[in-house]
DRENPA-3360 file (N, C-alpha, C; in nm, 2 decimals, always signed):
BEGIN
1 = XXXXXXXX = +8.49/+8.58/+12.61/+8.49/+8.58/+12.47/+8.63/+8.60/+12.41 ~ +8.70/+8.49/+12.31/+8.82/+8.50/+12.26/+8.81/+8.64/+12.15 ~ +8.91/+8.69/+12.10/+8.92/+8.76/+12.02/+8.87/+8.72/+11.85 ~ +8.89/+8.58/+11.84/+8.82/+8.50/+11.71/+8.67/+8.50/+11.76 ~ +8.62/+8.46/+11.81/+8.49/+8.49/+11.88/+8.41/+8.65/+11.84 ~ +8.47/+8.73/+11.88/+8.45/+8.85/+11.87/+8.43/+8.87/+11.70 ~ +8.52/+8.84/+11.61/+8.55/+8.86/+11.47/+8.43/+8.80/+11.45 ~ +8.43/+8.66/+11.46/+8.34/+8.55/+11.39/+8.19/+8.66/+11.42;
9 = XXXXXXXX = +8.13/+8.67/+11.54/+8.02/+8.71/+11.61/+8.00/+8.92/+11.48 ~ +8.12/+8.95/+11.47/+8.15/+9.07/+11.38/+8.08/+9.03/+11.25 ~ +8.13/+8.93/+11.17/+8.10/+8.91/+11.04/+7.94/+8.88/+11.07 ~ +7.90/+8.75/+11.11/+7.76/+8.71/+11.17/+7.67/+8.81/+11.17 ~ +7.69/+8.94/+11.24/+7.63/+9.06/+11.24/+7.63/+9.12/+11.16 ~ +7.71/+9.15/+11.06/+7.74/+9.23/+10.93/+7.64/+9.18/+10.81 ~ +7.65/+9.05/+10.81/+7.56/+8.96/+10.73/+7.39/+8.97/+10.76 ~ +7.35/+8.98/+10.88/+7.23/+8.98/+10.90/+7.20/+9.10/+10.92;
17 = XXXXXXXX = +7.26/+9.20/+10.93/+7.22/+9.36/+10.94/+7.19/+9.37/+11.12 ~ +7.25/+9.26/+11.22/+7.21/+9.29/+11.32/+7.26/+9.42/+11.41 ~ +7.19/+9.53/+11.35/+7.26/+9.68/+11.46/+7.27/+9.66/+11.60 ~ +7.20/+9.61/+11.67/+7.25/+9.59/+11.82/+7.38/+9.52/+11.85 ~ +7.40/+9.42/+11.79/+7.54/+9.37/+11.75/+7.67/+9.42/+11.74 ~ +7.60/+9.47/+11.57/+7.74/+9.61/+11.58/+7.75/+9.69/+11.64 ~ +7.66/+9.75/+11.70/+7.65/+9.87/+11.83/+7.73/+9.83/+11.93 ~ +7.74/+9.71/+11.99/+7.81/+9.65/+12.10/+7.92/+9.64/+12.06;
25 = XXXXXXXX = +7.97/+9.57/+11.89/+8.09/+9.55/+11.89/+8.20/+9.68/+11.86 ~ +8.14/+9.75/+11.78/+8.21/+9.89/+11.69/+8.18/+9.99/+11.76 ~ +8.10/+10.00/+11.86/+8.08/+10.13/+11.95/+8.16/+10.25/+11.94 ~ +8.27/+10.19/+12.00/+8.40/+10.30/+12.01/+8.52/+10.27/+11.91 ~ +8.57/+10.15/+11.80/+8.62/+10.11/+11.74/+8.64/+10.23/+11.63 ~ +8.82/+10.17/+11.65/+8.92/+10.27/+11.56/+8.93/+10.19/+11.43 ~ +8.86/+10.24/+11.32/+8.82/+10.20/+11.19/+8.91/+10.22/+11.07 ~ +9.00/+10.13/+11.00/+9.11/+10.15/+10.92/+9.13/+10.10/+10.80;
33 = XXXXXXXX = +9.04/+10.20/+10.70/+8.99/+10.14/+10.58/+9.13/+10.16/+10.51 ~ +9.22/+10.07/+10.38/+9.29/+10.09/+10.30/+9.30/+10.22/+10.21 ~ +9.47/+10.24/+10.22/+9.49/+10.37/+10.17/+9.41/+10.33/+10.00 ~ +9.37/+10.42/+9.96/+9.31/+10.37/+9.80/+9.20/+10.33/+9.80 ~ +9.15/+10.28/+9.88/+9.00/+10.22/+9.88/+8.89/+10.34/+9.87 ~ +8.80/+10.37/+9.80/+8.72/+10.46/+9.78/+8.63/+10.48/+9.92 ~ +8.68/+10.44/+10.05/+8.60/+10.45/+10.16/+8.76/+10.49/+10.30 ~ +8.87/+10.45/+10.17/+8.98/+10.47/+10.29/+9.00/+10.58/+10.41;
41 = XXXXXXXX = +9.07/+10.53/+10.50/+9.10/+10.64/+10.62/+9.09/+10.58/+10.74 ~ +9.05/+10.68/+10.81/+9.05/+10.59/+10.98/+8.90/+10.68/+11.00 ~ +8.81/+10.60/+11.07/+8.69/+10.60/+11.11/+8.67/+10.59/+11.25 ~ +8.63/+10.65/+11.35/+8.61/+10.63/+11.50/+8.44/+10.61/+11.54 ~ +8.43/+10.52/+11.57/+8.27/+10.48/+11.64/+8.17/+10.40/+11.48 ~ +8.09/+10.37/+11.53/+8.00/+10.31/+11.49/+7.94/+10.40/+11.38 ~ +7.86/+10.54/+11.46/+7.80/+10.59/+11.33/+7.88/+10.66/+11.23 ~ +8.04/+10.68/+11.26/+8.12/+10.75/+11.11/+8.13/+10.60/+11.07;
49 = XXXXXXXX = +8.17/+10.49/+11.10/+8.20/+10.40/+11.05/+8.06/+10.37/+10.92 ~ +7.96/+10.33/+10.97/+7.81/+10.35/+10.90/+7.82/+10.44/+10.80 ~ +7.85/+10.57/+10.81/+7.82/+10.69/+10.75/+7.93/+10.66/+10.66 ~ +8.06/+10.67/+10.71/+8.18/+10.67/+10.56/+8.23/+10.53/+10.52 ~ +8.15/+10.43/+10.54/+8.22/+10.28/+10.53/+8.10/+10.24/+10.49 ~ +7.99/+10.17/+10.56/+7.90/+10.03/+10.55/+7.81/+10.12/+10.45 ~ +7.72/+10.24/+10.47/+7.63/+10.31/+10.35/+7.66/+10.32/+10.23 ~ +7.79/+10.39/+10.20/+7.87/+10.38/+10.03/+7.93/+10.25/+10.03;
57 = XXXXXXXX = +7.92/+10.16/+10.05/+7.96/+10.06/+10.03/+7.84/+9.97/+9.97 ~ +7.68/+10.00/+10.06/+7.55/+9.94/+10.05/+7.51/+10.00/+9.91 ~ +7.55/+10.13/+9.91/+7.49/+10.17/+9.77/+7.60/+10.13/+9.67 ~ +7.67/+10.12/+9.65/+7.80/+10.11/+9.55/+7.82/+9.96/+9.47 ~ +7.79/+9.87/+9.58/+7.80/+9.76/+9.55/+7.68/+9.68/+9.59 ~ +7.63/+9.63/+9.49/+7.53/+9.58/+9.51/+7.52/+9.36/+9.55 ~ +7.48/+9.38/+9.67/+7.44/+9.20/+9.75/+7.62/+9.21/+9.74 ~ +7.65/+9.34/+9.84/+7.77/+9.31/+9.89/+7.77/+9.20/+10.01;
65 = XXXXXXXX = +7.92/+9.09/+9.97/+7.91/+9.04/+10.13/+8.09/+9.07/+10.18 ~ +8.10/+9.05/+10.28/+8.26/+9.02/+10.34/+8.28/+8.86/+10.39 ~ +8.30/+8.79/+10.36/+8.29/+8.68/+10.41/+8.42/+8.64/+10.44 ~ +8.47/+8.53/+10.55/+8.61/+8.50/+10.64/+8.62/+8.38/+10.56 ~ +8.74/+8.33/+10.52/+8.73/+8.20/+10.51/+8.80/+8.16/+10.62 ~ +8.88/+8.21/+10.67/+8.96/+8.17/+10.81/+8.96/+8.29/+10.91 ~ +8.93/+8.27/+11.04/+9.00/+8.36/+11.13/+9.09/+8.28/+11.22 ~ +9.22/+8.34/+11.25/+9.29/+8.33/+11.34/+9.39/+8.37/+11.44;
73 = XXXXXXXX = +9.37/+8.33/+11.58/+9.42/+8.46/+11.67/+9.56/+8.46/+11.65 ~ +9.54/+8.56/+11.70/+9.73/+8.62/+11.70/+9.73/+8.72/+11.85 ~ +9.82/+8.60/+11.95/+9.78/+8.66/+12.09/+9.70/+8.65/+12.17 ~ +9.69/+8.67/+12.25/+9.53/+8.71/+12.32/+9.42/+8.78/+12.31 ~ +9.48/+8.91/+12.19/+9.36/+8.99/+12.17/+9.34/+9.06/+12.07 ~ +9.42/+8.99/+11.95/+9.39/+8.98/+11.84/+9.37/+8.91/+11.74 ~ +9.29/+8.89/+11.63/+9.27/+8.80/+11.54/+9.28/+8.86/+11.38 ~ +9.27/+8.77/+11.30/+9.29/+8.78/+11.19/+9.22/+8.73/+11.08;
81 = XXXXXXXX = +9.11/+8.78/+11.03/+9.04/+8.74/+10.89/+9.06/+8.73/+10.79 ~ +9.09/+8.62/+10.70/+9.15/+8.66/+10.56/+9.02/+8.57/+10.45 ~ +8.97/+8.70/+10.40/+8.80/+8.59/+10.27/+8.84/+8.68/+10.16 ~ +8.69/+8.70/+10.11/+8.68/+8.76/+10.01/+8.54/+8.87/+10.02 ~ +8.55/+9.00/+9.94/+8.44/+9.08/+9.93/+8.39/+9.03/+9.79 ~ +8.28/+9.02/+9.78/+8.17/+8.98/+9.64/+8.09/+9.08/+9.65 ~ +8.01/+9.11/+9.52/+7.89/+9.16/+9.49/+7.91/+9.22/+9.34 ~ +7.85/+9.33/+9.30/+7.84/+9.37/+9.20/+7.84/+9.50/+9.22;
89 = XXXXXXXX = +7.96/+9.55/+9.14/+7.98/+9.79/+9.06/+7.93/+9.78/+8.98 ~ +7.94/+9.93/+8.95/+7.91/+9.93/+8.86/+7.97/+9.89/+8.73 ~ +8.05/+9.84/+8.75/+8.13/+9.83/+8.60/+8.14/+9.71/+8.59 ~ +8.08/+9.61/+8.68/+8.10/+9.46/+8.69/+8.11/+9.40/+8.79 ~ +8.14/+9.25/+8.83/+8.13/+9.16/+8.94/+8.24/+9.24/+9.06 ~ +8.22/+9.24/+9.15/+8.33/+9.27/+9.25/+8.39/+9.11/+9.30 ~ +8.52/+9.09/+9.31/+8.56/+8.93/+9.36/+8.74/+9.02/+9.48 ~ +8.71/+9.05/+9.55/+8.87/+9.09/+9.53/+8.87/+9.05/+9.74;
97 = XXXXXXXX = +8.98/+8.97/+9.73/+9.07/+8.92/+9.87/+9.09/+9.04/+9.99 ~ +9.10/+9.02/+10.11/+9.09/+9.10/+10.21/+9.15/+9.04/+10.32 ~ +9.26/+9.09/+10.41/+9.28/+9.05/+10.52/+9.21/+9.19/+10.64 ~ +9.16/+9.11/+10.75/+9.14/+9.23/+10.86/+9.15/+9.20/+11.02 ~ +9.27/+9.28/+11.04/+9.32/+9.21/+11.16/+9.25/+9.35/+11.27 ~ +9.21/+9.29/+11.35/+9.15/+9.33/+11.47/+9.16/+9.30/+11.61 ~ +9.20/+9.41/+11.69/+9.25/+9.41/+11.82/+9.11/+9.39/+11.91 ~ +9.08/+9.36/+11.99/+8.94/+9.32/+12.08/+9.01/+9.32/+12.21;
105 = XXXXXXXX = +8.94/+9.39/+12.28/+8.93/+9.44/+12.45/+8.88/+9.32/+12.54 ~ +8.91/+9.37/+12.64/+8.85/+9.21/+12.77/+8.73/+9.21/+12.73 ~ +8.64/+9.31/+12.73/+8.51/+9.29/+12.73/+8.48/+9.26/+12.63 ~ +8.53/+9.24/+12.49/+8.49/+9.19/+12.35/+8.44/+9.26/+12.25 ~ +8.49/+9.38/+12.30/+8.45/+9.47/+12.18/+8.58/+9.49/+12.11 ~ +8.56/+9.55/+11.98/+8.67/+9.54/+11.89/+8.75/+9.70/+11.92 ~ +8.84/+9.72/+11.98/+8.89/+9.86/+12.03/+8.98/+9.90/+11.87 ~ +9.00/+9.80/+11.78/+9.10/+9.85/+11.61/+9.07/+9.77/+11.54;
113 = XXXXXXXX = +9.04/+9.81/+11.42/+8.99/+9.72/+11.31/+9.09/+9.79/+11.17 ~ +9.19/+9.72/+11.11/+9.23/+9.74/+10.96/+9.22/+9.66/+10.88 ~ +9.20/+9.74/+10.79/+9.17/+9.60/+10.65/+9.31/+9.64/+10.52 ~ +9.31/+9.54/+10.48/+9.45/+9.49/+10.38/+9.36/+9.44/+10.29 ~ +9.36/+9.53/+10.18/+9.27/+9.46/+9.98/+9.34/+9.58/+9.89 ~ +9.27/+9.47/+9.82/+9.35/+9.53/+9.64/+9.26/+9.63/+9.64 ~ +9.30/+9.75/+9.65/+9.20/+9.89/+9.64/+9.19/+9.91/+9.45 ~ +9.26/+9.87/+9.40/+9.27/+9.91/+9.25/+9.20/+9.77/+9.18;
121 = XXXXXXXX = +9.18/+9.66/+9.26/+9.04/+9.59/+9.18/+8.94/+9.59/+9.24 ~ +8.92/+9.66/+9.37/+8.79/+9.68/+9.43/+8.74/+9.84/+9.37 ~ +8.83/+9.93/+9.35/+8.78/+10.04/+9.21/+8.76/+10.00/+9.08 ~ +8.85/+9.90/+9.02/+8.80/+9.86/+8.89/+8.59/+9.83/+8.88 ~ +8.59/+9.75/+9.01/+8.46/+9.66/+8.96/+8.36/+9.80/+9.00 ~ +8.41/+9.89/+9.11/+8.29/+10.02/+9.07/+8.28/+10.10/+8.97 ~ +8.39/+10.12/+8.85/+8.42/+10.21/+8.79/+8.47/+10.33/+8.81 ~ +8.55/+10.31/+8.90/+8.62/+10.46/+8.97/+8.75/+10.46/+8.92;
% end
């Protein structure tokens, strides 16, 4: 499994809520939300990731997606996604750009995950 592999198989999972998925992929993954982001910091494993990332995100924004419009590797064991987050804050539409480059292990799990977004229009569209 390439490291774009790994990403692509990441989003796929995120989208269909597949938890055995993410369990395999984020297990042990070092989680690196943007300084400013109302979810920012570093996250270790699956269930802080859940707990301070994907749940206040589920409630916050409503028919959130992350979607890639490209991934591509960098290296052997890393890749690079750059889309957009959509849904709806409270204060209006969410639309705002995202890069997230992530390191992936032999075995295909993602061992570092950071994300790069406009933390001050992803707060605008919640009202924070």
């Amino acid at each position: 499994m390439t490291a774009t592999d790994s990403a692509e198989a990441l989003y796929e999972a995120f989208a269909a809520g597949d938890g055995a998925t993410l369990s395999r992929l984020l297990g042990e993954t070092r989680w690196v939300e943007a300084t400013g982001m109302p979810y920012g910091g570093t996250h270790h494993g699956l269930a802080e990731i859940v707990d301070k990332v994907f749940g206040p995100i589920g409630r916050d924004v409503a028919g959130f997606t992350a979607l890639p419009d490209e991934i591509v590797a960098i290296g052997d064991d890393r890749a690079l996604a750059i889309g957009t987050y959509r849904g709806t804050g409270a204060a209006g539409p969410l639309e705002v750009r995202f890069a997230h480059l992530m390191t992936v292990a032999d075995d295909g799990t993602i061992s570092d995950f950071e994300q790069f977004a406009d933390s001050h229009q992803f707060r605008q569209a919640l009202g924070a």
